[in-house]
KETOR-763554 format. One record per atom (N, C-alpha, C): x, y, z; residue in three letters. Coordinates in steps of 0.1 Angstrom, whole numbers, plus 5000, padded with zeros to 4 digits. Each point is the difference from the previous one (the first is absolute). Layout:
% residues N
XYZALA
...
//
This chain:
% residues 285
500897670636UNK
499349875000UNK
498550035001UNK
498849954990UNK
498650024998UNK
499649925016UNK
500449915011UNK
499849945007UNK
500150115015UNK
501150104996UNK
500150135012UNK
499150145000UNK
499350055010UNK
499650054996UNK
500250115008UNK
500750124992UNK
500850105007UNK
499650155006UNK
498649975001UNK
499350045012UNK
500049985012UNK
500449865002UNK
500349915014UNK
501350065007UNK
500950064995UNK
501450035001UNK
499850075014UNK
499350085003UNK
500250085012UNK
500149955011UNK
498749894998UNK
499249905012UNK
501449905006UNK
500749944984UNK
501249925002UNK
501450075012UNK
499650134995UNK
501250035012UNK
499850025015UNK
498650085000UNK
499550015014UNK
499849885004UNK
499749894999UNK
499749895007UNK
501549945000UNK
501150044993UNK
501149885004UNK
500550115008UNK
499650135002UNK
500750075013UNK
499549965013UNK
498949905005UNK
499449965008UNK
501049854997UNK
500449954990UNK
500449845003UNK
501150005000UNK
500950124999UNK
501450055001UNK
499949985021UNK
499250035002UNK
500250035018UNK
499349875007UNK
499349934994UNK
499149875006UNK
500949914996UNK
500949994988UNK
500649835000UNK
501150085009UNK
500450055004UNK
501150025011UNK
499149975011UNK
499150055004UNK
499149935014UNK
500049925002UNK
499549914990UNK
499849874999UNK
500949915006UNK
501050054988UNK
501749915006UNK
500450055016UNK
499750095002UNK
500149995017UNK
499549905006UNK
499049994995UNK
499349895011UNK
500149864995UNK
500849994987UNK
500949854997UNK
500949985004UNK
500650115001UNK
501649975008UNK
499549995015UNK
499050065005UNK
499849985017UNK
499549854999UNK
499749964993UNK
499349834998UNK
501449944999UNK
500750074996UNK
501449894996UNK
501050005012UNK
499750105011UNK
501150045007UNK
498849885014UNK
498649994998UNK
499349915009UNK
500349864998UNK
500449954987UNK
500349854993UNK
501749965009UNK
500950115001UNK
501050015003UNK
500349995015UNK
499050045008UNK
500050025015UNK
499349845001UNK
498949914997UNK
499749884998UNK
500949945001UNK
501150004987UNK
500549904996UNK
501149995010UNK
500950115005UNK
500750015009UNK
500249925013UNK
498749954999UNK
499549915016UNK
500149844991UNK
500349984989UNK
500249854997UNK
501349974998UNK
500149854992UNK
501249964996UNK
500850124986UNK
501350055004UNK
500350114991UNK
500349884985UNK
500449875002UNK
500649944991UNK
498949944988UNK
498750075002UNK
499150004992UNK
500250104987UNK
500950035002UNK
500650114987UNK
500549914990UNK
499250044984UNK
500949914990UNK
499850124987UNK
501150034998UNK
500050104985UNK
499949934994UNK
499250054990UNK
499649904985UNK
500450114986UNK
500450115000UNK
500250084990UNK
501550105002UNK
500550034991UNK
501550045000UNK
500150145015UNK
498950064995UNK
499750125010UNK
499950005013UNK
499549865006UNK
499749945013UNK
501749995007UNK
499849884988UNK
501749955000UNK
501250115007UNK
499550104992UNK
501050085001UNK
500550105014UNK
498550045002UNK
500050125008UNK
498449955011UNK
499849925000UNK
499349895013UNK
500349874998UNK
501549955000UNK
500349865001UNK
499549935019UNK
499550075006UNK
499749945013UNK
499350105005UNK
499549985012UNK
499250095008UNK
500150085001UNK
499750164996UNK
500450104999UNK
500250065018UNK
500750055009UNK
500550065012UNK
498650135001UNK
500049995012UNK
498750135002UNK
500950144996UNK
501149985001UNK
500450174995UNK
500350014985UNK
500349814994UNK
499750064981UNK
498950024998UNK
499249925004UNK
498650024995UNK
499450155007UNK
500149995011UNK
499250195001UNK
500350074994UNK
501650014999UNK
500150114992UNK
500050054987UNK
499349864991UNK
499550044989UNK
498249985002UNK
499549955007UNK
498750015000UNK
499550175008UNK
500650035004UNK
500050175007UNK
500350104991UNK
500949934991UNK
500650134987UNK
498749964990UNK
499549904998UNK
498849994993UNK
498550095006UNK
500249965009UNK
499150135010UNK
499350134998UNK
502050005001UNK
500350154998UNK
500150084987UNK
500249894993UNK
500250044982UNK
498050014994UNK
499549885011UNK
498550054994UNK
499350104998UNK
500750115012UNK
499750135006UNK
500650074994UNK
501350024999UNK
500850124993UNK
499749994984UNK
499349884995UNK
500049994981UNK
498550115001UNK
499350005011UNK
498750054998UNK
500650184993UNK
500650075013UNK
500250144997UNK
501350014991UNK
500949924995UNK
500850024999UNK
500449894987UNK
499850064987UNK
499849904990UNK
501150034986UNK
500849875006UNK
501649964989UNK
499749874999UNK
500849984985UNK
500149885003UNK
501549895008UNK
500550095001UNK
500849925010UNK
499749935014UNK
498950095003UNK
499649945017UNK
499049864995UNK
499150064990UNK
499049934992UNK
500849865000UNK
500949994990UNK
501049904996UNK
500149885015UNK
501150085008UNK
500249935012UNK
498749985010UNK
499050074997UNK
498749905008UNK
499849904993UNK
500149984985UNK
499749884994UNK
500749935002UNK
501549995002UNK
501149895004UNK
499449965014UNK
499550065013UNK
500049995017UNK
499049924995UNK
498649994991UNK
499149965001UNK
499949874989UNK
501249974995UNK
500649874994UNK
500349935011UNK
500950055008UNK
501249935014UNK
498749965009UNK
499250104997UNK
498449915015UNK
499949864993UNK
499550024988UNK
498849914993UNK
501149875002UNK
501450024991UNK
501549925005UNK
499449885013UNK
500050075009UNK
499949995014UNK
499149945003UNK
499050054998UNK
498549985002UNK
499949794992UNK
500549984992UNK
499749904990UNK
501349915005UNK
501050035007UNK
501149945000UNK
499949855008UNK
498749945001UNK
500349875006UNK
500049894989UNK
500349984990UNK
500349954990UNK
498549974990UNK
498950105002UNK
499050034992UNK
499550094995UNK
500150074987UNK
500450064993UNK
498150064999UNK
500150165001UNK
498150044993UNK
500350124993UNK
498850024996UNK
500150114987UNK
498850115007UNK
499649975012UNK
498550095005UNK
500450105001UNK
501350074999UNK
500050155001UNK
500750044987UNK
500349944986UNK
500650054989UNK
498950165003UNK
498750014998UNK
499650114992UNK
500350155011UNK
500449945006UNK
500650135013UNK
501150064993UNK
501049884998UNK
501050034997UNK
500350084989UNK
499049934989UNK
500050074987UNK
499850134997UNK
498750045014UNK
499550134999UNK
501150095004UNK
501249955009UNK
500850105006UNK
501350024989UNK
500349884992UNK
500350034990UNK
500250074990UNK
498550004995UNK
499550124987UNK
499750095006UNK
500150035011UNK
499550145007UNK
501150054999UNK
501149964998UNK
502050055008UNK
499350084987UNK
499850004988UNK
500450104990UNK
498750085000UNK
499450005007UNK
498650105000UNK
499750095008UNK
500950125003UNK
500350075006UNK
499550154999UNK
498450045009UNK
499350144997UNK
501150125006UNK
500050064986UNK
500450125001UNK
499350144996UNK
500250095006UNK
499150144994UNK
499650014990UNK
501249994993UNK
499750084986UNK
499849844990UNK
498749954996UNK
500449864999UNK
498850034984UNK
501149884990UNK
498650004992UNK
499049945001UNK
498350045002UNK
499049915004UNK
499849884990UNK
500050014994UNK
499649884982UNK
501349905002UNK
502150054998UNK
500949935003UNK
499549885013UNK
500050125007UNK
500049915022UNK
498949914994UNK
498450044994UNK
499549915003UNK
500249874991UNK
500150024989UNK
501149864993UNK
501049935007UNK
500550065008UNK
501049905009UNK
499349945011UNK
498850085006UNK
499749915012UNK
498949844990UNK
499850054988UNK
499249874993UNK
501149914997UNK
501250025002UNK
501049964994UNK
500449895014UNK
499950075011UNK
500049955007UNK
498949885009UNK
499150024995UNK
498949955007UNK
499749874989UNK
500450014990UNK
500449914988UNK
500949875005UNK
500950075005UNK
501449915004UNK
499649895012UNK
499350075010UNK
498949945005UNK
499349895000UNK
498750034990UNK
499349924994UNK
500249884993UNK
501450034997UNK
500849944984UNK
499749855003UNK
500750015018UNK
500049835004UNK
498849945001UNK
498950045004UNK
498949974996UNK
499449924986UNK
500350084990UNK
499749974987UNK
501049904996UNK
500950025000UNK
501249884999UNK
499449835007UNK
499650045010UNK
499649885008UNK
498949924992UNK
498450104999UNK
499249974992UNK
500149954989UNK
501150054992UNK
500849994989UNK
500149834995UNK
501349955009UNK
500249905003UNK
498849915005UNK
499550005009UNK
498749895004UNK
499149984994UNK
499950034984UNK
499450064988UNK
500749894992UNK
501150055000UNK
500949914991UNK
500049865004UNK
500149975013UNK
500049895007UNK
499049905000UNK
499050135001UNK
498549904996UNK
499749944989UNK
500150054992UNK
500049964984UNK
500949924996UNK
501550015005UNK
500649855000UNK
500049915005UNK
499249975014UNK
499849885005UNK
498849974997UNK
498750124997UNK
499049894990UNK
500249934983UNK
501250064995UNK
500649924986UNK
500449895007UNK
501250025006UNK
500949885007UNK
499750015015UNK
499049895004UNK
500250015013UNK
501049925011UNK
500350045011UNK
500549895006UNK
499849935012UNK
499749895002UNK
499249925009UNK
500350035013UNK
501750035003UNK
500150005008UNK
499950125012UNK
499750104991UNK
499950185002UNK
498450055006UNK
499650005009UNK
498650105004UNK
499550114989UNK
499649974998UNK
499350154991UNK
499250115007UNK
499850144996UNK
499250085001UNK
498649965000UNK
500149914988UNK
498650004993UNK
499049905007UNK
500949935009UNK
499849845005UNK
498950095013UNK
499049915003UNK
499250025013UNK
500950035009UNK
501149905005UNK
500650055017UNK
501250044997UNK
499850074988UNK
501450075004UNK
500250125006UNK
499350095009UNK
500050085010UNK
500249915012UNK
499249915002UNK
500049925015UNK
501749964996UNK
500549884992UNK
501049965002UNK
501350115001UNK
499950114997UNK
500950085004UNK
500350115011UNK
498250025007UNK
499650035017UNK
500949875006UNK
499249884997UNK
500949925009UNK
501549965002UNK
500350024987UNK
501850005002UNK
500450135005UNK
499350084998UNK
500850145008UNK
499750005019UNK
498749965004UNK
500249935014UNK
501149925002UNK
500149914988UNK
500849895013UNK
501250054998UNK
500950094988UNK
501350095008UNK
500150095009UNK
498750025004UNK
499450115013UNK
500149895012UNK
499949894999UNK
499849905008UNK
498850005009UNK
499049994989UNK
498450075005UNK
499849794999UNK
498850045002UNK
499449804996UNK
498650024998UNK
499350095003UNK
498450044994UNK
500150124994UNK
498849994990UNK
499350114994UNK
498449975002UNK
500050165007UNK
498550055002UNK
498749944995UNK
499149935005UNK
498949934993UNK
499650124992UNK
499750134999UNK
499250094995UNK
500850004987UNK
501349994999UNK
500750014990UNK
499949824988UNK
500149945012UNK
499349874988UNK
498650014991UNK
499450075006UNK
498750004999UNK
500150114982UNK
500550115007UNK
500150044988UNK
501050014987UNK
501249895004UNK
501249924989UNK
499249924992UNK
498349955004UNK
499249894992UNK
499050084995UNK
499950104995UNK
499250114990UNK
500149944990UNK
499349934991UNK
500349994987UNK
500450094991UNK
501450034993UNK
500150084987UNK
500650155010UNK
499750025011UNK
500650115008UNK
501350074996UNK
501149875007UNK
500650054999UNK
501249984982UNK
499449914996UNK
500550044983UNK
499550094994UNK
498650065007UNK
500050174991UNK
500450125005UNK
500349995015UNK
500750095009UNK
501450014999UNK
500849904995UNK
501550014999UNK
500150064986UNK
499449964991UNK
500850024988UNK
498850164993UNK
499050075012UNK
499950114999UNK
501350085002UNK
500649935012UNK
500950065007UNK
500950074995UNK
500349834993UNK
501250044984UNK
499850074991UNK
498950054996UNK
499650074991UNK
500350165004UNK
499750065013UNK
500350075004UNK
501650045002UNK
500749925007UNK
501349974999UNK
500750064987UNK
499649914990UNK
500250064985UNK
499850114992UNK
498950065008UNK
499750164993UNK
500550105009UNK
500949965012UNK
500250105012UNK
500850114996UNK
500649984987UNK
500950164998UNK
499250094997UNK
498649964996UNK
499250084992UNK
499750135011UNK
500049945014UNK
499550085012UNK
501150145000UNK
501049974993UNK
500650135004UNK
500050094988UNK
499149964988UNK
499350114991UNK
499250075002UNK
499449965004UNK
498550105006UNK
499050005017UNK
499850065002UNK
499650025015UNK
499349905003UNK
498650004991UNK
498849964997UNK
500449825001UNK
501049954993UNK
500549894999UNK
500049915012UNK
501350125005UNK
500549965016UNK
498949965008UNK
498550054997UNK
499249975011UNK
499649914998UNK
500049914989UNK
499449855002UNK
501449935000UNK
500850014995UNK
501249905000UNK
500849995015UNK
500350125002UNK
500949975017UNK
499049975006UNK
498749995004UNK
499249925010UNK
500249885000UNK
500049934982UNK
499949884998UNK
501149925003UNK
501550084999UNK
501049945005UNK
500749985009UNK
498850115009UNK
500150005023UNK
499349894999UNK
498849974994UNK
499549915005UNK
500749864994UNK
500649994993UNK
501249884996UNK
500449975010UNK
501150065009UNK
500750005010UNK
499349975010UNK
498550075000UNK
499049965013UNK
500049865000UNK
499449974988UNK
499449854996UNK
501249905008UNK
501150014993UNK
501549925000UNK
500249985019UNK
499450125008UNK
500149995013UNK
499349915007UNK
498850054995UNK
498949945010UNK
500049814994UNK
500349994986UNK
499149844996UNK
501849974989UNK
500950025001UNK
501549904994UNK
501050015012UNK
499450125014UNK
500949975010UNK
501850114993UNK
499950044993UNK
501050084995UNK
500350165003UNK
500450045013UNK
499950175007UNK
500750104985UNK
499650104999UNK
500550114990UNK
499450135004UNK
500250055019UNK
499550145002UNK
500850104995UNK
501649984996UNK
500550114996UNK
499450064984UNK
500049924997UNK
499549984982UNK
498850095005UNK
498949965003UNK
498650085003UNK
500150095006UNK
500450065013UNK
500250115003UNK
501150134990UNK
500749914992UNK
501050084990UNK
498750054987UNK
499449914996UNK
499250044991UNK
499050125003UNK
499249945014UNK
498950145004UNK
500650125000UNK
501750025003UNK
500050125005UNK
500750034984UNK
500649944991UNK
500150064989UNK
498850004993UNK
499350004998UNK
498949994991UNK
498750015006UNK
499650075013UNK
499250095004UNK
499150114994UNK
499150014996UNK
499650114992UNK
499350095009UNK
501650075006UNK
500250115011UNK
498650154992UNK
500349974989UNK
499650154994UNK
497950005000UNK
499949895004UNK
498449985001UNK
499750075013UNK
501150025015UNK
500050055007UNK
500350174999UNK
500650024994UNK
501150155003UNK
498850074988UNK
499749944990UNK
498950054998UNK
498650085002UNK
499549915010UNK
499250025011UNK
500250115011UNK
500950015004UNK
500850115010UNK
500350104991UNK
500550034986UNK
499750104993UNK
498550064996UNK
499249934997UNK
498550054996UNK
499650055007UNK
//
């Protein structure tokens, strides 16, 4: 592909040998977030449990007992540690299943999120990306693009669509629908996301600046635009440095001013797409 440039190939492996050992970190300290949600919830009504998906259904139809749940949140633990020195994809595999049964869990009161898909994903496309000695540099590094691709994908897909969207509700619009394009449509959807928080104000600083003229209709559909070129980030290094900023700060934006949390998503990004080698560089010269 005239878009790869296979120079880069070395940099692509050294740095996913650094994000081979940090998204396992990471997920440690999601699953210790999930095993703290679990010790909370334990002190309420347990009949707050409602499965909404066949998987819940299935294998968390009700409050999971402190000895089911530990002892898959401990094997997740322990699988985040042993995948570090010890790299198959069988263990790989079965952390991905432990770390479905949290999210399962985690989501089981009959409200369904997507804030940790890109965790998931990463642990995913990593089951098949497996550093070994004798490895081809050019092959491996096509696959970690391959993977960081798979990544991105959702990104662009999204962009994709709200693209599509826009352009068909400015042909056909509908009265009854908020637009992007519309002045409050960031505030009207900060404020719906409080009141299923069961919040009742928003921050005067934040009124203050929902009434920018033109702000936030050139700041969203930057956004989107970004969104839409995000596969491009895993062609070239150079790329990655303006596009993954642009789509941390997506997620920033969505926190601070639509009220919408996405820390697994942003911490999953920084640590894949780090440009570790600006560092290791440095310490070689």
């Amino acid at each position: 592909m005239l878009l790869i440039k296979s120079s880069e190939n070395d940099i692509y492996v050294e740095n996913y040998k650094k994000v081979d050992v940090l998204l396992r970190i990471i997920t440690f300290f999601w699953i210790s977030s999930i095993i703290a949600k679990y010790v909370e919830r334990s002190k309420l009504d347990k009949l707050l449990t409602e499965p909404v998906n066949w998987f819940q259904k299935v294998f968390i139809a009700e409050f999971p007992s402190p000895t089911y749940f530990y002892s898959i949140a401990i094997l997740g633990l322990i699988l985040c540690i042993y995948t570090i020195f010890y790299k198959n994809i069988i263990t790989r595999f079965l952390l991905f299943l432990v770390l479905l049964w949290l999210n399962a869990y985690q989501w089981g009161n009959g409200v369904l999120s997507h804030s940790s898909y890109l965790l998931f994903l990463a642990h995913f496309f990593s089951m098949f990306l497996i550093i070994k000695k004798d490895i081809d540099i050019h092959a491996f590094a096509k696959q970690i693009r391959y993977f960081q691709i798979g990544i991105l994908m959702t990104y662009s897909l999204a962009g994709f669509w709200k693209f599509f969207n826009l352009f068909k509700n400015i042909i056909s619009p509908n009265p009854d629908q908020s637009q992007w394009y519309e002045a409050l449509s960031v505030r009207t959807n900060a404020i719906t996301n409080l009141l299923v928080k069961s919040e009742n104000h928003i921050p005067e600083w934040k009124i203050i600046i929902y009434d920018i003229p033109y702000f936030w209709q050139i700041s969203t559909y930057t956004i989107f635009f970004f969104q839409l070129i995000a596969i491009f980030a895993a062609l070239r290094l150079k790329w990655s440095y303006i596009i993954i900023p642009a789509i941390i700060s997506f997620h920033v934006y969505n926190t601070i001013f639509i009220e919408t949390f996405f820390y697994p998503a942003i911490f999953t990004l920084i640590v894949v797409f780090f440009p570790y080698q600006l560092f290791y560089k440095k310490q070689n010269a």
